[in-house]
C-alpha positions as semicolon CSV with decimal commas, in nm:
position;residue;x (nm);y (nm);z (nm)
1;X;0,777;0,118;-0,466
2;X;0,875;0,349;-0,730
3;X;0,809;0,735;-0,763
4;X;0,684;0,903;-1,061
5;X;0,614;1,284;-1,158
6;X;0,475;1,391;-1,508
7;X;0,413;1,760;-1,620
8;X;0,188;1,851;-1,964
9;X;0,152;2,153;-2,132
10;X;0,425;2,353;-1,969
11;X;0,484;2,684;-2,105
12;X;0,843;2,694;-2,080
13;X;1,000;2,393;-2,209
14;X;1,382;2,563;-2,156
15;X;1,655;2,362;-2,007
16;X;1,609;2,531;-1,656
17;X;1,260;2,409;-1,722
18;X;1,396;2,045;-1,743
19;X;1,656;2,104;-1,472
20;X;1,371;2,193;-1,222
21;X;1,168;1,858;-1,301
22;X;1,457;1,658;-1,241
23;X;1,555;1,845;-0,911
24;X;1,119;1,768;-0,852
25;X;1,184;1,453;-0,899
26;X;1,451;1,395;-0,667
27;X;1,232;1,471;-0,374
28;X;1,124;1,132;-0,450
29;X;1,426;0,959;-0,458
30;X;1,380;0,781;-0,172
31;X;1,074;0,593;-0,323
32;X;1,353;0,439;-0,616
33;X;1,707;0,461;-0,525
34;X;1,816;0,243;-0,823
35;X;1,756;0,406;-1,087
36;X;1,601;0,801;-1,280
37;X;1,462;0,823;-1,550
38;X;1,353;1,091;-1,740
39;X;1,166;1,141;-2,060
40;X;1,121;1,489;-2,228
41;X;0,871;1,560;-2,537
42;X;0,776;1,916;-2,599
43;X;0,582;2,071;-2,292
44;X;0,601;1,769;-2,114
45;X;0,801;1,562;-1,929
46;X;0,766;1,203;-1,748
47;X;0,990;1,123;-1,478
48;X;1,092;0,774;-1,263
49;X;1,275;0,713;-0,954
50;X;1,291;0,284;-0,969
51;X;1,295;0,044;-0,695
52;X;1,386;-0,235;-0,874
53;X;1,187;-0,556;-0,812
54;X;1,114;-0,731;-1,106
55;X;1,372;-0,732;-1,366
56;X;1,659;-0,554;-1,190
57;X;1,856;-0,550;-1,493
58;X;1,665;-0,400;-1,816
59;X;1,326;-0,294;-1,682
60;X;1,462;0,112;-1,647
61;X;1,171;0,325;-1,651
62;X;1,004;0,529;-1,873
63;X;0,891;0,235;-2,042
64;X;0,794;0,257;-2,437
65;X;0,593;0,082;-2,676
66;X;0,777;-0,083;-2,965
67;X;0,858;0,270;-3,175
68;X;0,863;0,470;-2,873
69;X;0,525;0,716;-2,956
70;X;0,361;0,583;-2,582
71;X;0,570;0,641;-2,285
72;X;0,482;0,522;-1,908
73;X;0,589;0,586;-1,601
74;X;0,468;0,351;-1,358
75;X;0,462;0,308;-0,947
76;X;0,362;-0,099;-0,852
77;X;0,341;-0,420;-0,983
78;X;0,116;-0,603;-1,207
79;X;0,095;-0,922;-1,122
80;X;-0,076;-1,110;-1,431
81;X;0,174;-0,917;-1,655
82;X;0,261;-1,258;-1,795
83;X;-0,119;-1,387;-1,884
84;X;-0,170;-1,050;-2,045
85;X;0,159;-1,076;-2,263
86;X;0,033;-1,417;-2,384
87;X;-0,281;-1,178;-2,515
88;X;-0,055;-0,956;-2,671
89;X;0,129;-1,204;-2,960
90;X;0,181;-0,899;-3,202
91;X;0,353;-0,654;-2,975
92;X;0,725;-0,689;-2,915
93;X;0,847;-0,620;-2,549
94;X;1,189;-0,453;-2,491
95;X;1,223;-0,577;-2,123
96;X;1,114;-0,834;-1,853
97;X;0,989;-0,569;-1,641
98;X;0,606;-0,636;-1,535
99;X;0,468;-0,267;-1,601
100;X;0,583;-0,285;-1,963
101;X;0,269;-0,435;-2,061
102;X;0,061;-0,081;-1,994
103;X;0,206;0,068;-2,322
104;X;0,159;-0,233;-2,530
105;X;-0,220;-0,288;-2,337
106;X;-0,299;0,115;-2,464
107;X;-0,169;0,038;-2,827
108;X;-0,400;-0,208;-2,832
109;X;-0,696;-0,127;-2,649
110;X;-0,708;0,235;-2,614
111;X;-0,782;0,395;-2,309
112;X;-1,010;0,104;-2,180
113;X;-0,758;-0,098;-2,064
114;X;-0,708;-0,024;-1,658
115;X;-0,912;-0,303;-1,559
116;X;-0,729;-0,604;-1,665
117;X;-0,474;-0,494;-1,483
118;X;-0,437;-0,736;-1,142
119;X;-0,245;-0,535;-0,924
120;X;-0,106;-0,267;-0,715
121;X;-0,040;0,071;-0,933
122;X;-0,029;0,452;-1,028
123;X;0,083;0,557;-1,371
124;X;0,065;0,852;-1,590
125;X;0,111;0,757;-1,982
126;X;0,143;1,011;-2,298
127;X;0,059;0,904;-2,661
128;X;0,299;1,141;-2,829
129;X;0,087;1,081;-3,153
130;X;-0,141;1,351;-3,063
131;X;0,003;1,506;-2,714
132;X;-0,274;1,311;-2,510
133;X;-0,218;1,173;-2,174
134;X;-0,398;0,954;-1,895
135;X;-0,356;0,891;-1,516
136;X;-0,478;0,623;-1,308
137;X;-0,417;0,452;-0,960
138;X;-0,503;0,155;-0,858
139;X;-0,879;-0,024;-0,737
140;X;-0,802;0,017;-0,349
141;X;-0,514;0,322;-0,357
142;X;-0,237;0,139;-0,231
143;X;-0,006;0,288;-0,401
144;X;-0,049;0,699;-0,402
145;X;-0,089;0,923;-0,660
146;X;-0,174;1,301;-0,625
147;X;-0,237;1,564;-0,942
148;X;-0,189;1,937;-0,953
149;X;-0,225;2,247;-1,148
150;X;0,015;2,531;-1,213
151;X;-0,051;2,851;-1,240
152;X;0,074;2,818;-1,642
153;X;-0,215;2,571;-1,699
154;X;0,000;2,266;-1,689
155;X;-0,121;1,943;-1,526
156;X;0,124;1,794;-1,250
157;X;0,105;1,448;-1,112
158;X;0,361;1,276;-0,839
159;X;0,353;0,984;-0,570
160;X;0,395;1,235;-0,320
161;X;0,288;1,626;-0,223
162;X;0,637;1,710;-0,179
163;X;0,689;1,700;-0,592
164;X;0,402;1,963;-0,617
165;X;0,388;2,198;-0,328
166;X;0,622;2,448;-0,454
167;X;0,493;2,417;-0,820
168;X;0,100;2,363;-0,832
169;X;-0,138;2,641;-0,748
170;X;-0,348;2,367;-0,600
171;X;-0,318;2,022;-0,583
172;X;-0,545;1,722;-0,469
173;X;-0,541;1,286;-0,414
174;X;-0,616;1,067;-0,676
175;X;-0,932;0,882;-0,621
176;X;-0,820;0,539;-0,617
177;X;-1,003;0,306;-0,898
178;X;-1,027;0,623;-1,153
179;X;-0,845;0,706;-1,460
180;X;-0,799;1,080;-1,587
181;X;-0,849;1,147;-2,003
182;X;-0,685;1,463;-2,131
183;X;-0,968;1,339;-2,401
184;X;-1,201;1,436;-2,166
185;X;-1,008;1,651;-1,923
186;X;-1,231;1,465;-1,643
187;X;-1,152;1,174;-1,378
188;X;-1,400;0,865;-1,470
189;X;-1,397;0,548;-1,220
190;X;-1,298;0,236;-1,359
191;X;-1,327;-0,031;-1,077
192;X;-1,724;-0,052;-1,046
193;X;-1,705;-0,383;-0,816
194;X;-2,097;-0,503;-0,682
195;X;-1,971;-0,410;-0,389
196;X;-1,931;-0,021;-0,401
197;X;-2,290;0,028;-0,445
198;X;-2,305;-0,119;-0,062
199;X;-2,643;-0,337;-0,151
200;X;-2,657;-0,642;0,093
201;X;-2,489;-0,939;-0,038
202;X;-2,698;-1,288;0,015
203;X;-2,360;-1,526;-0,125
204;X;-2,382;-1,836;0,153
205;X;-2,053;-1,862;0,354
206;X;-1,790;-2,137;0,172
207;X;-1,525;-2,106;0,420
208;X;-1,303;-2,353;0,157
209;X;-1,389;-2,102;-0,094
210;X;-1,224;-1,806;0,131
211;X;-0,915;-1,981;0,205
212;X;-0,849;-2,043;-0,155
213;X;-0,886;-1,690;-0,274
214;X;-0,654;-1,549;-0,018
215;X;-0,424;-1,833;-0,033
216;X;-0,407;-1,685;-0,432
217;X;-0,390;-1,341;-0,322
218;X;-0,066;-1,406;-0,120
219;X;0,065;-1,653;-0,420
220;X;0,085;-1,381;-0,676
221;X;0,251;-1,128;-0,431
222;X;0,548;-1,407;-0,413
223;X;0,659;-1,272;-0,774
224;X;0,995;-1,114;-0,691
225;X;1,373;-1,095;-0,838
226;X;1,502;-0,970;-0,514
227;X;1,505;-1,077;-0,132
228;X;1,178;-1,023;0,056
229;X;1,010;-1,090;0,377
230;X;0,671;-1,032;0,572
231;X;0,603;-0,857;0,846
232;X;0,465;-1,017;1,150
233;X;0,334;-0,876;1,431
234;X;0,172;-1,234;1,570
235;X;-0,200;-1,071;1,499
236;X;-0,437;-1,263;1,305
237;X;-0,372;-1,100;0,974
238;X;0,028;-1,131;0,946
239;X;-0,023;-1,441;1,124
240;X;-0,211;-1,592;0,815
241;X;-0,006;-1,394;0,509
242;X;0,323;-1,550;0,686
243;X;0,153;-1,898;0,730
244;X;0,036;-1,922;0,362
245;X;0,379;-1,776;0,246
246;X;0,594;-2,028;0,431
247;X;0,396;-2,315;0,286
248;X;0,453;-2,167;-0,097
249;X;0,860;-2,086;-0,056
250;X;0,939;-2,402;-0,200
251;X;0,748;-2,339;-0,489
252;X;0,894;-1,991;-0,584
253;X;1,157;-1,933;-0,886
254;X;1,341;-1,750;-0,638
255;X;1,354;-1,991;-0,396
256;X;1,688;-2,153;-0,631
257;X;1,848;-1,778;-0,518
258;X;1,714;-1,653;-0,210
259;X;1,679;-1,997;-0,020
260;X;1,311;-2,151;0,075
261;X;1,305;-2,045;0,459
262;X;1,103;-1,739;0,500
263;X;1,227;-1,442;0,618
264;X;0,964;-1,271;0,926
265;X;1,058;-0,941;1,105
266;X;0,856;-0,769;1,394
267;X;0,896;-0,409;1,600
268;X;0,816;-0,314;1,936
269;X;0,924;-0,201;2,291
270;X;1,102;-0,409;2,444
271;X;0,843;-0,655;2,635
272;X;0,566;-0,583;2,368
273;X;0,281;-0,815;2,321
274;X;0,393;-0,803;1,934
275;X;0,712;-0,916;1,977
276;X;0,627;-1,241;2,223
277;X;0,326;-1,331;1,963
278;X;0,539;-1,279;1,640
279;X;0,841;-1,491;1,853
280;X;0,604;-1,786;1,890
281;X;0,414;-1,714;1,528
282;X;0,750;-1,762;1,334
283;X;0,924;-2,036;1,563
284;X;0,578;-2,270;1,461
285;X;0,641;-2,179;1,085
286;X;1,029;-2,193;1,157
287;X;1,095;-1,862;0,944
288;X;1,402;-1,698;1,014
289;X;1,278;-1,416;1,253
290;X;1,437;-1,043;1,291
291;X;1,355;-0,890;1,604
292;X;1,389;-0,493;1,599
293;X;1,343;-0,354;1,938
294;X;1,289;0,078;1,961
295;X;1,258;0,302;2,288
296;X;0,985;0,516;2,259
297;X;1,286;0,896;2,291
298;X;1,361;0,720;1,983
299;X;1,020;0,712;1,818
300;X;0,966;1,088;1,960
301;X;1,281;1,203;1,765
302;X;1,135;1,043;1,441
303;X;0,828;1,208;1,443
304;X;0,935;1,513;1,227
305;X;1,089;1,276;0,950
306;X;0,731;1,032;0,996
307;X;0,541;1,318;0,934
308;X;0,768;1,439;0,663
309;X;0,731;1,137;0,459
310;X;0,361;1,025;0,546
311;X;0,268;1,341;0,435
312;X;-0,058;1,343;0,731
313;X;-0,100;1,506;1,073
314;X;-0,372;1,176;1,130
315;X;-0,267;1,145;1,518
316;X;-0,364;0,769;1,456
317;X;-0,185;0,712;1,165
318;X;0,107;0,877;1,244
319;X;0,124;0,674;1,556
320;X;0,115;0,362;1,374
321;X;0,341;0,456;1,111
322;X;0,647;0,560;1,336
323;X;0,733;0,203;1,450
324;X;0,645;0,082;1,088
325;X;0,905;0,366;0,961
326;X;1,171;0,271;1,221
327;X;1,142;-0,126;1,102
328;X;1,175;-0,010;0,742
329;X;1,477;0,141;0,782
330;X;1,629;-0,176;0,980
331;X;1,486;-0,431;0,715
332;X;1,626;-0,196;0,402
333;X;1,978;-0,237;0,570
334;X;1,956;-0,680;0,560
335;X;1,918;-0,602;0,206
336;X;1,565;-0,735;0,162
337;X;1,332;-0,463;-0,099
338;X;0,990;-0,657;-0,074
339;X;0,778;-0,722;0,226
340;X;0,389;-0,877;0,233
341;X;0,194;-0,704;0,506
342;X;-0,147;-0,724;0,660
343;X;-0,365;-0,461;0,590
344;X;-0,711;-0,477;0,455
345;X;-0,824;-0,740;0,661
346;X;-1,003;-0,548;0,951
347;X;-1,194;-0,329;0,697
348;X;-1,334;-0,646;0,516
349;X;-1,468;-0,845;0,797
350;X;-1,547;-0,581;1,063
351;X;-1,237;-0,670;1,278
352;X;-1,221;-0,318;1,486
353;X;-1,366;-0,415;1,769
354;X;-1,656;-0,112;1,775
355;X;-1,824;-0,375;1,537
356;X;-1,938;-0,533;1,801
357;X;-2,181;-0,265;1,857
358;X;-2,324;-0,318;1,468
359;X;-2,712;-0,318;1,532
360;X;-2,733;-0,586;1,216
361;X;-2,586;-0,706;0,907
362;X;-2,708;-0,438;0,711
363;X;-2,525;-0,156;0,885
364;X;-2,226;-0,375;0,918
365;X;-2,198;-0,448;0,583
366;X;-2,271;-0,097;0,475
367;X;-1,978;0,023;0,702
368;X;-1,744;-0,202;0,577
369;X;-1,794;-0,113;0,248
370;X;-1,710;0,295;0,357
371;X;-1,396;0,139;0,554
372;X;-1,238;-0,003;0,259
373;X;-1,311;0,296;0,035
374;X;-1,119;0,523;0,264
375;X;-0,841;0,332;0,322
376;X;-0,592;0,555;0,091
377;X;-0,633;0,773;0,341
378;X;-0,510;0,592;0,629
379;X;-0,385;0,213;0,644
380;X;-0,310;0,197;0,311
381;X;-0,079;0,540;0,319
382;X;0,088;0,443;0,578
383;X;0,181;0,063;0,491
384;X;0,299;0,235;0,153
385;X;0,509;0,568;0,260
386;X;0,668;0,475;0,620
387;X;0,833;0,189;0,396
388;X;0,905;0,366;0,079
389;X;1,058;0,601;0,363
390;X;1,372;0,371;0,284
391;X;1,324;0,244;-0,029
392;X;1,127;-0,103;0,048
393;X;0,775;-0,209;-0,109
394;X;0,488;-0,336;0,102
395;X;0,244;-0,574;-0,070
396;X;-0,139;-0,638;0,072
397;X;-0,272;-0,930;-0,010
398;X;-0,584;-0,874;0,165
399;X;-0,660;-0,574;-0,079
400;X;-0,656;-0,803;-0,380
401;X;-0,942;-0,771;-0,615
402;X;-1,005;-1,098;-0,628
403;X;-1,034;-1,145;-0,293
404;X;-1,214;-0,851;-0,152
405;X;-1,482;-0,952;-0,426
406;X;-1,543;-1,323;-0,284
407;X;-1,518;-1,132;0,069
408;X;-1,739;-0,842;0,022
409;X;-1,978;-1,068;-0,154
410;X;-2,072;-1,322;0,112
411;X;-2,402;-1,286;0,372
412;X;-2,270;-1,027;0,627
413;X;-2,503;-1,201;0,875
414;X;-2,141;-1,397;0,882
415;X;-1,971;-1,095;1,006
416;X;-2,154;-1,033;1,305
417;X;-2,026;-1,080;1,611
418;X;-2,246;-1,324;1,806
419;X;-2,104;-1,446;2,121
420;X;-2,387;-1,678;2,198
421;X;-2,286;-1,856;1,923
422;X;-1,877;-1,816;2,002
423;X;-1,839;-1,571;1,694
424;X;-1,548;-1,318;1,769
425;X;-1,478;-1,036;1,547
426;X;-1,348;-1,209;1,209
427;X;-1,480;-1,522;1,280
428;X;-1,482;-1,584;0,908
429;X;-1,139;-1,552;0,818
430;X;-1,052;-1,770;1,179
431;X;-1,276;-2,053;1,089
432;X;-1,127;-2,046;0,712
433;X;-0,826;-2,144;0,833
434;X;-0,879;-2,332;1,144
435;X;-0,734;-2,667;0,985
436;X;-0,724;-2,983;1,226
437;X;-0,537;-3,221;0,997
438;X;-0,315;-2,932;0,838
439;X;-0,301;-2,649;1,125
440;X;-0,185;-2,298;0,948
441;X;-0,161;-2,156;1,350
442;X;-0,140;-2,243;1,666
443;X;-0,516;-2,233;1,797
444;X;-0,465;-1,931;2,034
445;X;-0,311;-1,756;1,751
446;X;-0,552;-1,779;1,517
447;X;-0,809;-1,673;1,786
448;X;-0,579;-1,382;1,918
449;X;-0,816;-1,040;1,947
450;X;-0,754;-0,763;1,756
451;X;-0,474;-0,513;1,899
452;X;-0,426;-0,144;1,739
453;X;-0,068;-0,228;1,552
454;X;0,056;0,091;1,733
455;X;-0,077;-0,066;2,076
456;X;0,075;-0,378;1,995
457;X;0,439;-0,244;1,966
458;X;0,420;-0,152;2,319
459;X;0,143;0,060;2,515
460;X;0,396;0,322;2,677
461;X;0,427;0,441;2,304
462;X;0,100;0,581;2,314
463;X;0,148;0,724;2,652
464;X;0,490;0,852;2,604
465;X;0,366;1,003;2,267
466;X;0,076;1,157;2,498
467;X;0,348;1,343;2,727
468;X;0,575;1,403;2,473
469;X;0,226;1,610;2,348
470;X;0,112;1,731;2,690
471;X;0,485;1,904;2,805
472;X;0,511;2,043;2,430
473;X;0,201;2,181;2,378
474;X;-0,047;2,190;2,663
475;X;0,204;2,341;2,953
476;X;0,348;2,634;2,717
477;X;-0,012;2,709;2,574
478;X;-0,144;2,703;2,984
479;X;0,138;2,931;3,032
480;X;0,081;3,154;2,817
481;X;-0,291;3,165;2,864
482;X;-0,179;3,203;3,246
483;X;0,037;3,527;3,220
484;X;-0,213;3,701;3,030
485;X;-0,528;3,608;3,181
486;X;-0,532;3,988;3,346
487;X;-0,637;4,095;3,051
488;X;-0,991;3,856;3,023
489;X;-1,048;4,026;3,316
């Protein structure tokens, strides 16, 4: 992950003015250690701290159209950069990096562009021709993006809060799946999938049809020019995006440099049921396995720097993402910059398990569909900012488009959970991939119930982070309520 920040219509353009965007900027630094970039042009300014992933050599950013009048600054990956190069014969590209192609894709089709892209991304891009500018984030908001407004009437946009709080009168999240016009000075939405409208689909269950779309989804995330991994916590969901994974390595371009065994890595307290299922996950897919092990003092002691970064008092979120910030930080030292992950998947097919309580398909199906819209808020901020806590990018290949189409679009009578007819939650997704002659899993893996990821890592997290909560807050506020209760009286 990369981080950006763009200011227009500033109304001093001075060098302090400068100075203070690229001291902004830093704040994000730990999104894109490789590499800042900045790009001035009157009142406004576009800015890029690079993790580089694709094209570690020439793929700097701001990125530029062939005379340099249409600047980017991108955060993600576009994964069919090359099929939409091959569509663009008459442009001339400067680099190999994949989010060159959003200049040369506005040059040609205007603003109308966003949805071709396949992939995971936030960008802010200025036509200097006539000093207009757009924003946009990607379909699902995996990757953040937040806008602001200073009190000068300029328009602010960053990855993170952090870049605006001390310059924006007020500042607010991106919807994911819209794209802002200075043309129109208005956020439009650009991903209109059947789906969002939450009408019933009646699509008959192909559960070859499944497999193949997610086997896809995880393909594409392979595209790398620098070590990478997945995480595996021995769930279903990890489970199936290391099993896939594994049986592509041998196919990848980098497999020639980075070697064709894949590289798995797990948290937890010591004893966890994570660690035992992801132990026995990655010795059946013999992938070289890294075991991180934390105590829960030490999770306690992150929790200022988790919150810091996250950016969310969410008790549940934060909870999850400590563990998934203290692994980042351990995986960022082996050297690896890319990891697949596994979120998504419980938001598609009603995995939680209070779906079992879903009175029919309609209401399932119609609760799904809410799931997945707010998961910027919550899985999908976390999986992105406890990594890019230490400089490492998590892909989700659950959240493709592709796939959450072909998901979202089959009977949710197929959802339910119907024990009388051996249906667990995700039954879908299991029977996809429960292959007799070509086993992805080990059969008690691949019908392993859900576990909370921060339940997972060990359950005395949650109750140490419960007295950690109870001797800081409760006993000093029952105190004080204590010595002064005379005066209720």
């Amino acid at each position: 992950m990369c981080g950006i920040l763009a200011v227009f219509g500033c109304v001093d353009n001075s060098q302090a003015k400068r100075s203070r965007i690229i001291e902004l900027s830093r704040r994000l630094r730990h999104r894109g250690p490789d590499w800042s970039g900045l790009h001035c042009y009157d009142d406004c300014y576009l800015a890029h701290q690079r993790l580089a992933i694709i094209d570690p050599a020439s793929g700097d950013q701001p990125l530029y159209n062939e005379d340099k009048t249409v600047v980017v600054t991108v955060n993600g990956e576009i994964y069919n950069h090359k099929e939409l190069r091959e569509k663009l014969t008459s442009h001339q590209f400067r680099t190999g990096s994949d989010c060159e192609v959003i200049a040369h894709l506005y040059e040609e089709y205007g603003e109308d562009f966003v949805h071709m892209l396949d992939g995971m991304f936030s960008f802010v891009l200025l036509d200097t021709r006539n000093k207009t500018f757009i924003a946009a984030r990607d379909a699902i908001g995996i990757t953040p993006l937040y806008m602001g407004w200073g009190l000068d009437g300029s328009v602010w946009f960053a990855s993170e809060m952090k870049a605006l709080s001390d310059d924006c009168e007020r500042f607010v999240s991106f919807l994911p799946g819209h794209i802002y016009s200075s043309k129109e000075g208005s956020l439009r939405r650009w991903y209109n999938p059947p789906w969002y409208t939450e009408e019933v689909p009646s699509t008959p269950y192909d559960p070859l049809y499944l497999r193949e779309a997610f086997e896809k989804a995880v393909t594409k995330r392979l595209m790398t020019d620098v070590p990478f991994g997945v995480l595996l916590s021995g769930g279903l969901d990890s489970s199936l995006v290391a099993s896939v994974a594994s049986r592509k390595m041998a196919e990848l371009a980098a497999a020639c440099q980075w070697g064709t065994q894949l590289h798995t890595f797990c948290v937890g307290l010591k004893g966890s049921p994570d660690l035992r299922a992801a132990r026995e996950v990655a010795d059946y897919l013999h992938t070289r396995h890294h075991e991180f092990h934390f105590t829960v003092q030490e999770g306690i002691d992150a929790l200022e720097e988790v919150i810091y970064h996250i950016e969310t008092y969410d008790v549940t979120t934060i909870r999850a993402s400590t563990p998934m910030f203290l692994m980042s930080r351990k995986i960022k030292s082996l050297g690896v910059k890319m990891v697949l992950s596994g979120e998504g998947s419980d938001e598609i097919f009603g995995g939680y398990l209070y779906f079992h309580k879903a009175p029919n398909k309609e209401e399932l199906h119609k609760e799904t569909c809410r799931k997945i819209k707010a998961l910027h808020l919550y899985d999908c901020l976390r999986a992105n900012k406890s990594t890019s806590a230490w400089g490492l990018e998590a892909r989700v290949p659950f959240l493709d488009k592709e796939f959450i189409n072909v998901a979202m679009n089959i009977d949710p009578e197929w959802k339910m959970i119907r024990p009388d007819l051996g249906r667990i939650e995700k039954w879908i997704l299991r029977n996809a991939f429960d292959d007799e002659k070509n086993p992805y899993l080990p059969k008690h893996i691949l019908y392993r119930q859900k576990e909370q990821f921060s339940d997972g890592v060990g359950y005395s997290w949650i109750d140490g982070l419960k007295d950690h909560a109870n001797n800081q807050v409760c006993i000093p506020v029952t105190r004080v309520i204590m010595m002064n209760c005379f005066f209720i009286l």
